[in-house]
C-alpha positions in Angstrom: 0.0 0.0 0.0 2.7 2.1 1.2 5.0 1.6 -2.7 1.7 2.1 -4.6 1.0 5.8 -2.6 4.7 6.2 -3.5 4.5 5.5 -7.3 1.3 7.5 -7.5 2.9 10.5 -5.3 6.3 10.2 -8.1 3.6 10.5 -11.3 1.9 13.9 -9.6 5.5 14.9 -9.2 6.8 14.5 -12.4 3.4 15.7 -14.1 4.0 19.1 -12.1 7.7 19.5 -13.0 7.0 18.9 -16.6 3.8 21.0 -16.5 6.4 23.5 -14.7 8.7 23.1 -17.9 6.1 23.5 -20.1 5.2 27.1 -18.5 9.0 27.9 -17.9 9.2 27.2 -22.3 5.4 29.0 -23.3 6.0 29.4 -26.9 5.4 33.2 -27.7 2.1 34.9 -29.4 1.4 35.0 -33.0 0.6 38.5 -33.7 -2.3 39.3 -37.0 -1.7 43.3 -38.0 -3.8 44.2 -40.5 -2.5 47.2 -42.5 -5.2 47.9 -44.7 -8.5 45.8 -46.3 -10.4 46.2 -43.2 -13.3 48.8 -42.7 -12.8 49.6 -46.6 -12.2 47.7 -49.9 -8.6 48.0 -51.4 -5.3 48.3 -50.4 -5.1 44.7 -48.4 -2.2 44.0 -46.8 -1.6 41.7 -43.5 1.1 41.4 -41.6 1.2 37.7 -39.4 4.4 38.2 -36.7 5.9 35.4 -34.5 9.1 36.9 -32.3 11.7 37.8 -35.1 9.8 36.6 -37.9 7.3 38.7 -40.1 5.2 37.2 -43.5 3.5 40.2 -45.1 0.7 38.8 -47.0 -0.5 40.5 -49.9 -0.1 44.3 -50.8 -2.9 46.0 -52.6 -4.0 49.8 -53.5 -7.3 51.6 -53.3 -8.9 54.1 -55.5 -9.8 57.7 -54.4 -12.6 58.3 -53.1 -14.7 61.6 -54.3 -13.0 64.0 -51.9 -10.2 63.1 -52.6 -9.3 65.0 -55.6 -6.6 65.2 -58.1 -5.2 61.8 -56.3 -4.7 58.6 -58.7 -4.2 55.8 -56.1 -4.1 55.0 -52.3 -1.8 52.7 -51.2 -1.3 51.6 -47.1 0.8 53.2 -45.0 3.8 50.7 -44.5 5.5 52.5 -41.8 5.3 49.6 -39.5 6.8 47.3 -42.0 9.7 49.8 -42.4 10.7 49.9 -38.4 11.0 46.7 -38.5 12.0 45.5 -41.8 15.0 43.2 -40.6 12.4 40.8 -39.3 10.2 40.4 -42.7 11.0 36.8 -44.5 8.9 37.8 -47.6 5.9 38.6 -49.1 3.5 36.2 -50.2 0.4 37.1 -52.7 -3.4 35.5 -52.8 -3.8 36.2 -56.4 -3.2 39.1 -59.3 -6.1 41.5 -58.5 -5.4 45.6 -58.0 -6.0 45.6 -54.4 -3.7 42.3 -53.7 -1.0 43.6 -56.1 -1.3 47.3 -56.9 0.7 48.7 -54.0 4.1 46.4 -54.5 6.3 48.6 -56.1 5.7 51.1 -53.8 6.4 48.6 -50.9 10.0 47.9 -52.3 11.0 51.1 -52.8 11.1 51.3 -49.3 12.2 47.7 -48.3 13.3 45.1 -50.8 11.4 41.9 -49.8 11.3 38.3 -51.7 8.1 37.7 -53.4 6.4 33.9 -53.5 3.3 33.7 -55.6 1.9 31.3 -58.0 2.6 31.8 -62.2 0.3 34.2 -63.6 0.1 36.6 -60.3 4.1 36.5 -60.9 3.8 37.3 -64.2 1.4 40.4 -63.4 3.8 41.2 -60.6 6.7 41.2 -63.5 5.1 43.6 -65.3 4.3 46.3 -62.7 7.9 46.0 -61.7 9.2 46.6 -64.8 7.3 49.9 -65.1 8.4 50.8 -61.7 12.5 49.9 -62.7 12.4 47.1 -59.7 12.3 44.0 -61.6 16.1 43.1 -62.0 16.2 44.2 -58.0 14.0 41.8 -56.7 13.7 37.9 -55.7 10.1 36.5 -57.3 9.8 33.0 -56.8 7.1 31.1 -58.5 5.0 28.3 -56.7 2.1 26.1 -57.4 -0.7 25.4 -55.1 0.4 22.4 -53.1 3.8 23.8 -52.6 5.3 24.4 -49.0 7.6 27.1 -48.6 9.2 27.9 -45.3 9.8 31.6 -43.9 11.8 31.9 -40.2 10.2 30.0 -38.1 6.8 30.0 -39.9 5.7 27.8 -42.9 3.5 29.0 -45.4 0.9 26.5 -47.8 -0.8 27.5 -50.9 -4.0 25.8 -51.1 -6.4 26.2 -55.0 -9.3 27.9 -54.3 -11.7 29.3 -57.0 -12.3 33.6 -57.9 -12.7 35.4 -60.7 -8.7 35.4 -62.4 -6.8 32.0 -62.6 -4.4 31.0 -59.9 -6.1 32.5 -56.8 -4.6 30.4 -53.6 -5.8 30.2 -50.0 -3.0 30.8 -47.4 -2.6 28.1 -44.1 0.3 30.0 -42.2 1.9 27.3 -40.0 3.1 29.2 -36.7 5.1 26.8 -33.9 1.7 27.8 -32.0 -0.8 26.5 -34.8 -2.5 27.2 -37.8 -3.7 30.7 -39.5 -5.6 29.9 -42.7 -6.1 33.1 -44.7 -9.0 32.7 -47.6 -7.6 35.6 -50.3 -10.7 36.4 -52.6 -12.7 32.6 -53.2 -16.3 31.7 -54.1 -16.7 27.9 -54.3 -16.8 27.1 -58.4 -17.6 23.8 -59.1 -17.2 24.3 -62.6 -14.8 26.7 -63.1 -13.2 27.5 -66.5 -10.2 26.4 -66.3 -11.7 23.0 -64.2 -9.1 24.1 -61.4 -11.6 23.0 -58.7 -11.0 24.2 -55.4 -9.5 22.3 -52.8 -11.4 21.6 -50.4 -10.5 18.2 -49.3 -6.8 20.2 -48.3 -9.2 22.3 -46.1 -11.3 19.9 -44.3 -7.8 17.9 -43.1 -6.6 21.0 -42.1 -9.7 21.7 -39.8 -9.8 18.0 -39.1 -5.7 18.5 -37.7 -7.0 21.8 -35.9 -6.9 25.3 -37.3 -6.3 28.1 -34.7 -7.6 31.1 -36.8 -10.0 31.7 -40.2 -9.3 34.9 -41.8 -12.0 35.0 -44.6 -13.5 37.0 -46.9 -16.4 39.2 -46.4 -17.2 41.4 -49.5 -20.2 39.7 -50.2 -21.5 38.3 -46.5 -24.2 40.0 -46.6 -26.2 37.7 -49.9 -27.5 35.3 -49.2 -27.4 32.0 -51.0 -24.4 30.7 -53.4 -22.6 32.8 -55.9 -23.2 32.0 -59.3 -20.2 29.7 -61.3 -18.8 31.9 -63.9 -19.5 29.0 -66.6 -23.1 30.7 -66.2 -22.0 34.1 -67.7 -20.7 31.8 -71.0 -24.0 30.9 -71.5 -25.7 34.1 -71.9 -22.8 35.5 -73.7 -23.1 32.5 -76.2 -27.1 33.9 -76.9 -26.4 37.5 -76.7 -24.0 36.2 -80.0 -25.7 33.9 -81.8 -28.2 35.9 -83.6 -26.3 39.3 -83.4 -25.5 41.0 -86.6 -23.8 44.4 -85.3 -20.7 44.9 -83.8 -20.3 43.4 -80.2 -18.3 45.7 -77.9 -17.9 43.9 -74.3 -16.8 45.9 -71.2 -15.4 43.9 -68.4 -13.0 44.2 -65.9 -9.2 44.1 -67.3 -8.4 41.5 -64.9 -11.1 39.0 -65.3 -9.5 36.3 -67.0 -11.8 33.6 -67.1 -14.7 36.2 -68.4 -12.3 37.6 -71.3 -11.9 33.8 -72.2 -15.4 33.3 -72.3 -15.7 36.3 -74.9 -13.2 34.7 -76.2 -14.6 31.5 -77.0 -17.9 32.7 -78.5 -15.8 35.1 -80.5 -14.4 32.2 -81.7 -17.6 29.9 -81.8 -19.1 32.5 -84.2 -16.6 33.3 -86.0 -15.7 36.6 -85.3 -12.2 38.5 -84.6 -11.1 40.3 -81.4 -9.8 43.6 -81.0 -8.6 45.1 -77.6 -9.0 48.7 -76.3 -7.9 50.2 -72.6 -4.2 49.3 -72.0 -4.8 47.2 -68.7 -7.2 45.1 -70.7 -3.9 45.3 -73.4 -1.7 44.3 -70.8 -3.5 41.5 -68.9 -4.4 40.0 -72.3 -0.9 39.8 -73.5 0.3 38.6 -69.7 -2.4 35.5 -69.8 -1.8 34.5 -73.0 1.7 34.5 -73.1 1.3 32.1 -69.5 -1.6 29.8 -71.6 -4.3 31.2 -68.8 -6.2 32.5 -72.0 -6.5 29.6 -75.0 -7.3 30.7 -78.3 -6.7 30.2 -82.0 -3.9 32.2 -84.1 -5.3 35.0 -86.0 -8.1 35.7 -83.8 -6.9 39.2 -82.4 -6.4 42.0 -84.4 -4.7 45.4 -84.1 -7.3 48.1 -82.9 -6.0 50.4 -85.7 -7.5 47.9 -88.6 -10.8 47.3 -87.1 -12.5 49.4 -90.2 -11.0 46.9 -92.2 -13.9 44.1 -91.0 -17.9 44.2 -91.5 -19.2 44.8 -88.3 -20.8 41.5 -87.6 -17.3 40.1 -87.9 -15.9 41.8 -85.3 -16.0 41.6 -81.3 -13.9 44.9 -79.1 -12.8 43.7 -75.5 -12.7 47.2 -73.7 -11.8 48.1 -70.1 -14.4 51.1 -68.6 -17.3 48.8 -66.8 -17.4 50.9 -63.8 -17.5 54.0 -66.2 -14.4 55.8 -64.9 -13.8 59.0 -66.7 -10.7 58.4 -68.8 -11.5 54.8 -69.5 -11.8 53.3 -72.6 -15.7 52.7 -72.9 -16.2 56.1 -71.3 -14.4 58.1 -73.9 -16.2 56.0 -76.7 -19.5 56.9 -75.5 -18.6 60.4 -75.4 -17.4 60.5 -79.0 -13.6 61.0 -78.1 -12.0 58.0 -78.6 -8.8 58.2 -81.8 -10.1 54.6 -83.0 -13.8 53.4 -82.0 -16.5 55.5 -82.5 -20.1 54.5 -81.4 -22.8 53.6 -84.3 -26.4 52.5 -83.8 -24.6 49.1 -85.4 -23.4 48.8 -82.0 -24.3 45.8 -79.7 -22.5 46.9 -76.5 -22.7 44.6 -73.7 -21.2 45.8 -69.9 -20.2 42.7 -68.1 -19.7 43.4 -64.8 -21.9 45.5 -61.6 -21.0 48.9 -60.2 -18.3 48.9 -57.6 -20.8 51.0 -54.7 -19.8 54.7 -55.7 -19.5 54.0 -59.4 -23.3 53.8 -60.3 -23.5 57.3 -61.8 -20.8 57.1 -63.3 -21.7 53.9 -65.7 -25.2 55.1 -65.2 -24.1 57.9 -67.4 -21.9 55.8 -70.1 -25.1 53.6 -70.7 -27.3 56.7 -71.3 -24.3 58.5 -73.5 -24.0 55.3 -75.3 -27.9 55.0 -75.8 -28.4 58.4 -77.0 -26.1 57.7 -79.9 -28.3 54.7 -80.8 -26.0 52.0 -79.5 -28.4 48.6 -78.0 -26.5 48.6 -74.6 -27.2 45.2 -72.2 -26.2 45.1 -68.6 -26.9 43.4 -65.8 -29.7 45.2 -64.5 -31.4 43.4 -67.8 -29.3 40.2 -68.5 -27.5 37.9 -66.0 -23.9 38.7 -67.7 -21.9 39.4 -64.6 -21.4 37.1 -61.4 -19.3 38.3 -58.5 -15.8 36.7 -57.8 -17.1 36.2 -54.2 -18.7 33.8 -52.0 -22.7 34.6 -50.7 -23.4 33.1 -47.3 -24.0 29.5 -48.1 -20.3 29.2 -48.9 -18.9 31.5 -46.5 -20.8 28.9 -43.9 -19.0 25.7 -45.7 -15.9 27.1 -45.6 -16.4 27.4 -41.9 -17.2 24.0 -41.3 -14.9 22.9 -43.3 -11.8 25.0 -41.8 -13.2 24.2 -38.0 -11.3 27.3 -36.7 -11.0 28.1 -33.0 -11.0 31.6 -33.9 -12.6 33.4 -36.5 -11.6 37.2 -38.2 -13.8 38.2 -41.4 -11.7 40.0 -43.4 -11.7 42.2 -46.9 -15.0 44.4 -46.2 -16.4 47.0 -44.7 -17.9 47.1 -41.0 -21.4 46.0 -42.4 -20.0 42.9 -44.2 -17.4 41.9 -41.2 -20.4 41.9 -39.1 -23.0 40.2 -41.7 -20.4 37.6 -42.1 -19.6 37.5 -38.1 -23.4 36.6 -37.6 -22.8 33.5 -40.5 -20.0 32.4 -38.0 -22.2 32.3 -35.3 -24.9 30.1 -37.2 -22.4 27.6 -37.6 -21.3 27.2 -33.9 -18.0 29.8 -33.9 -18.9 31.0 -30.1 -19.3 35.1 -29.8 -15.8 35.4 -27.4 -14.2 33.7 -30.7 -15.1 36.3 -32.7 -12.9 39.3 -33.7 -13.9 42.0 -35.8 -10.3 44.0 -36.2 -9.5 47.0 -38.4 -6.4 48.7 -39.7 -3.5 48.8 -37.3 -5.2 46.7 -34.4 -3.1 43.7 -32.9 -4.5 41.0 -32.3 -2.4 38.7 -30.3 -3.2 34.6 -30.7 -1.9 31.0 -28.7 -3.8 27.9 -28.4 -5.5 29.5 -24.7 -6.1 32.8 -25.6 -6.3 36.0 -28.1 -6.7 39.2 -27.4 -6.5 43.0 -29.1 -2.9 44.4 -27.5 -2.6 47.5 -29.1 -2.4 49.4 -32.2 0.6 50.3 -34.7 0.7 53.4 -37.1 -1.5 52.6 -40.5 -3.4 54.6 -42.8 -3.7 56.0 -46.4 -0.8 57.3 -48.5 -2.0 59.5 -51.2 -0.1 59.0 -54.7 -0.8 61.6 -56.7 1.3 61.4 -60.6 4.8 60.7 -59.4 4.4 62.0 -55.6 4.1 59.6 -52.8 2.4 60.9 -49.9 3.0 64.4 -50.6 -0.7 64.6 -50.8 -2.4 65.0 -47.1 -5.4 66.2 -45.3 -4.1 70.1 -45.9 -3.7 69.8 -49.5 -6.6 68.4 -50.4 -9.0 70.7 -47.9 -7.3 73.1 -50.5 -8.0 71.8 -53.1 -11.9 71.8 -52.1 -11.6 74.8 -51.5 -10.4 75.8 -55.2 -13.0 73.3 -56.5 -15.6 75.0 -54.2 -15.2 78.7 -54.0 -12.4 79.2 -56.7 -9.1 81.5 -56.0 -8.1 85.3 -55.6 -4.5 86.6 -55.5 -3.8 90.2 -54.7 -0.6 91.4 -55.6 1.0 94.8 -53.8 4.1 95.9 -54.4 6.1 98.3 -51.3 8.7 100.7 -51.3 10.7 98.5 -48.5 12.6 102.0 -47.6 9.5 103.6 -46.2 6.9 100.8 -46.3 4.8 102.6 -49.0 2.6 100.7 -51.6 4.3 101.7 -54.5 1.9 99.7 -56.7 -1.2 97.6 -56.8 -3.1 96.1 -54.9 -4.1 94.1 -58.2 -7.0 91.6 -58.4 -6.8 88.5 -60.3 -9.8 85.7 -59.8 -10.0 82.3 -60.8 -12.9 80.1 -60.7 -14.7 82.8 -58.1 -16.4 85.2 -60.9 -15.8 86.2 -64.4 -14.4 89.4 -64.4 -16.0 91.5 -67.0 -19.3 90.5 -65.2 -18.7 91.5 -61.8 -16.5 94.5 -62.6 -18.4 96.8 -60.0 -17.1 93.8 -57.6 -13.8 93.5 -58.7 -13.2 97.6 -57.7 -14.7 97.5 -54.8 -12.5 94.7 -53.2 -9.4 96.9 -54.7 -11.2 100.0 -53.0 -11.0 97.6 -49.8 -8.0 97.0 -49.8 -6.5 100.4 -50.6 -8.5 101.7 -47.3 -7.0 98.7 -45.4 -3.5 99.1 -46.6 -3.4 103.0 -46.0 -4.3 102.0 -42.5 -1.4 99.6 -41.6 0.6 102.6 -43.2 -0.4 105.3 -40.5 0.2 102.5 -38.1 3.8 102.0 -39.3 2.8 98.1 -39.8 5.3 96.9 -42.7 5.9 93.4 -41.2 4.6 91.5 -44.6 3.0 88.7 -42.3 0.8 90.9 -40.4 0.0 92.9 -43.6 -1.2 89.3 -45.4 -2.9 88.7 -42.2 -4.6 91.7 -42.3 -5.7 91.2 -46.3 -7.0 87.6 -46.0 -9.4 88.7 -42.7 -10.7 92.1 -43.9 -10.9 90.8 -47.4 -12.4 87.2 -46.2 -15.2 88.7 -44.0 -16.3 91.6 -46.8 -16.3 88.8 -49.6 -18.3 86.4 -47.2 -21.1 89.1 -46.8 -21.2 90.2 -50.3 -21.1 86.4 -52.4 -21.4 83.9 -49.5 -18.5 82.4 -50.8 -15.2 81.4 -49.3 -12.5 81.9 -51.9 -8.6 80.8 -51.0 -7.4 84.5 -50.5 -3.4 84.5 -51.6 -1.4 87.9 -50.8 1.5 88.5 -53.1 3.9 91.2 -51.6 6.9 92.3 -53.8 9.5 94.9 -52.9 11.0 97.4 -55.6 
């Protein structure tokens, strides 16, 4: 009796010392930082962190939104990534679209990082490097979905899942305290285009080993239902073609490759050639083809400049400008200023894709423009010739299941889809506590016990705005409201800098506040104004150019206000003789 209470009293003993061990040896957090994609769409970029080791996963840009005027792109604010650069093992990319991609070059400018991706996201990588002078300066490795590829301390798998361009991999992030799998952009195909079917047999062992984290994404969490397979948008395309005798001019976005296949193939199927308009579409075309992502026939495409040369009912354009952006190609043809297409009533024009939220009066517009020339215009509103890159509910709940995460993080959305998709968690038994809705710059700290928010690190928007980076900011463009608003007035004076006298001036000149010959009456009373105002600071002896500019824009400011209602920028020029 006495041995056995001895044995048992040695087995507690050596449980506690190597339980003791165990908490002497805790293995560290994994930290999740997103930089951008959360609370907006665009400009996704991820950083996952484990001590010295960073993975930066994907690194897209955004498009300006109204206000923001005069800028061309938004790209995230990497200042982070930069402190700490000596700790990033590389980059690693979902998939080829804009906001996975679009903000890489700017990324290496600042810190040269290898890049793993799969073949035709390197090749679209390639070829924004090599506008940007960074190709020759940077490690691209290729890899295929399967593949394994080890970073520090942390182990990265690309899994196939299905979206809207070719190549599109799901992320499982092996950490030495478990397993972050990252979705990219999927909807589950089962008939894809290119038959890549998505693996979800990878997945479901995964969730069956234990997954400690589901990042997934949200854009379309709040539909309900499944997404449509994009072999569904070949079909209407094929009876939209079959009977047409005019032209056929199809919008789409530039980097849909399995829908520009499809036009491809009923191009083909009736016999017609193919000419491309909008240099992205150019681009991405030439990119796919040259990878075999886009199979076709020699002699099929044509050179935009001999379209004339073909009866109309011969001939099929593939154009970028679905979302109606002003300089796009589709934009400028329904306006009447495109060099090589213009719109007849011969025209079958068909826009293959839905409004990004924000862009609806803007192709709302094109269609009209397009109409009023006579052009038959079919979009989705009347035909189903568009389906979403994105999983609806239904899926969003499989992949769930499927993935069995501990905890879950929607991703890629704004607040309403993070929390529509949230909710779908919760259907499928993710427990509230388990839940995190992040944003930009949050950490979120994760073990096998526990995960908590810990703080936040600097993020943001970085304006780019021609060839300036982030030169752009809040003041600049309050300005340039202002301009767009209320217009501009510069008053130039010129002093005597011996006695402080105005020797000349003050002159007027206006820009986008009135039109001068109109409001003459105006124009002299604001130099009478001024005269009174600057005679004033002269019996005061004020010739400090600072307080005389202050003086201008305030007394000038107020008696504009009262007279117009209108707050133009006031600049005061002084000049000595």
């Amino acid at each position: 009796m006495e041995e056995t209470l001895k044995k048992e009293k040695t087995k507690k003993t050596s449980k506690q010392s190597k339980k003791e061990e165990k908490s002497i040896f805790k293995k560290s957090n994994v930290k999740i930082i997103p930089l951008g994609g959360l609370l907006e769409i665009g400009k996704n970029i991820t950083v996952i962190e484990y001590e010295d080791d960073i993975i930066i996963v994907d690194c897209g840009l955004g498009f300006p939104e109204d206000d923001m005027l005069g800028v061309d792109l938004v790209i995230p604010d990497i200042t982070y990534l930069e402190k700490y650069k000596d700790k990033i093992r590389g980059l690693v990319v979902t998939h080829g679209h804009e906001d996975h991609i679009g903000g890489i070059p700017y990324l290496l400018k600042q810190i040269n990082v290898p890049i793993y991706a799969t073949k035709l996201t390197v090749g679209l990588i390639e070829n924004k490097l090599e506008e940007h002078n960074l190709l020759k300066s940077t490690k691209i490795k290729q890899v295929k979905p399967g593949q394994v590829i080890t970073l520090g301390s942390m182990k990265v798998e690309f899994i196939k899942i299905t979206h809207s361009i070719p190549d599109a991999c799901a992320l499982a992030i092996h950490t030495p305290v478990g397993t972050i799998v990252h979705t990219g952009d999927f909807k589950i195909d089962y008939t894809p285009i290119d038959g890549e079917i998505i693996d979800l047999g990878r997945l479901a062992t995964l969730g069956n080993k234990g997954v400690l984290a589901l990042m997934s994404d949200s854009t379309n969490a709040e539909r309900k239902g499944y997404t449509m397979s994009e072999s569904n948008v070949g079909e209407i395309l094929d009876k939209l073609f079959i009977n047409c005798t005019k032209r056929i001019v199809v919008a789409t976005f530039s980097s849909n490759v399995h829908r520009v296949q499809q036009i491809v193939n009923s191009a083909v199927k009736y016999k017609r050639k193919i000419a491309v308009c909008g240099r992205s579409m150019v681009n991405m075309i030439e990119t796919a083809r040259r990878l075999g992502y886009i199979k076709v026939p020699d002699n099929v495409f044509i050179d935009i400049d001999t379209i004339n040369s073909y009866a109309d009912d011969n001939l099929v354009i593939i154009t970028t400008g679905s979302q109606g952006e002003p300089m796009s190609a589709l934009t400028r043809m329904a306006s009447g200023e495109h060099k090589k297409v213009q719109i007849t009533p011969n025209d079958f024009i068909i826009i293959s894709a839905n409004p990004i939220p924000g862009n609806e009066k803007y192709i709302s517009k094109v269609i009209d423009d397009l109409m009023a020339i006579g052009a038959e215009v079919i979009y989705n509103a009347l035909q189903e010739i568009h389906v979403s890159g994105h999983a609806c509910q239904e899926e969003q709940k499989l992949m769930i299941t499927l993935v069995k995460p501990k905890y879950f993080i929607p991703v890629h959305g704004e607040y309403r889809q993070l929390i529509a998709h949230s909710e779908t968690a919760k259907k499928v038994g993710i427990p509230h506590e388990n839940i995190f809705i992040t944003e930009n710059g949050k950490v979120l700290e994760l073990n096998e016990d526990e995960a908590k928010f810990t703080g936040h690190v600097q993020s943001g928007k970085v304006l780019v705005d021609g060839l300036g980076i982030g030169d752009v900011g809040n003041i600049v463009l309050k300005d340039r409201q202002k301009l767009s608003q209320d217009g501009l007035i510069v008053i130039v004076i010129t002093l005597d800098p011996r006695s402080g006298k105005i020797v000349a001036g003050p002159d007027v000149i206006s820009r986008g506040f009135v039109y001068v010959r109109e409001s003459e009456n105006l124009m002299e009373e604001i130099k009478k104004l001024l005269r009174e105002e600057l005679w004033k600071c002269e019996e005061k002896h004020i010739t400090d150019w600072a307080t005389l500019k202050l003086v201008i824009r305030e007394q000038l400011g107020d008696y504009i206000y009262k007279k117009t209602k209108r707050q133009p920028m006031l600049i005061p020029i002084i000049m000595e003789i």
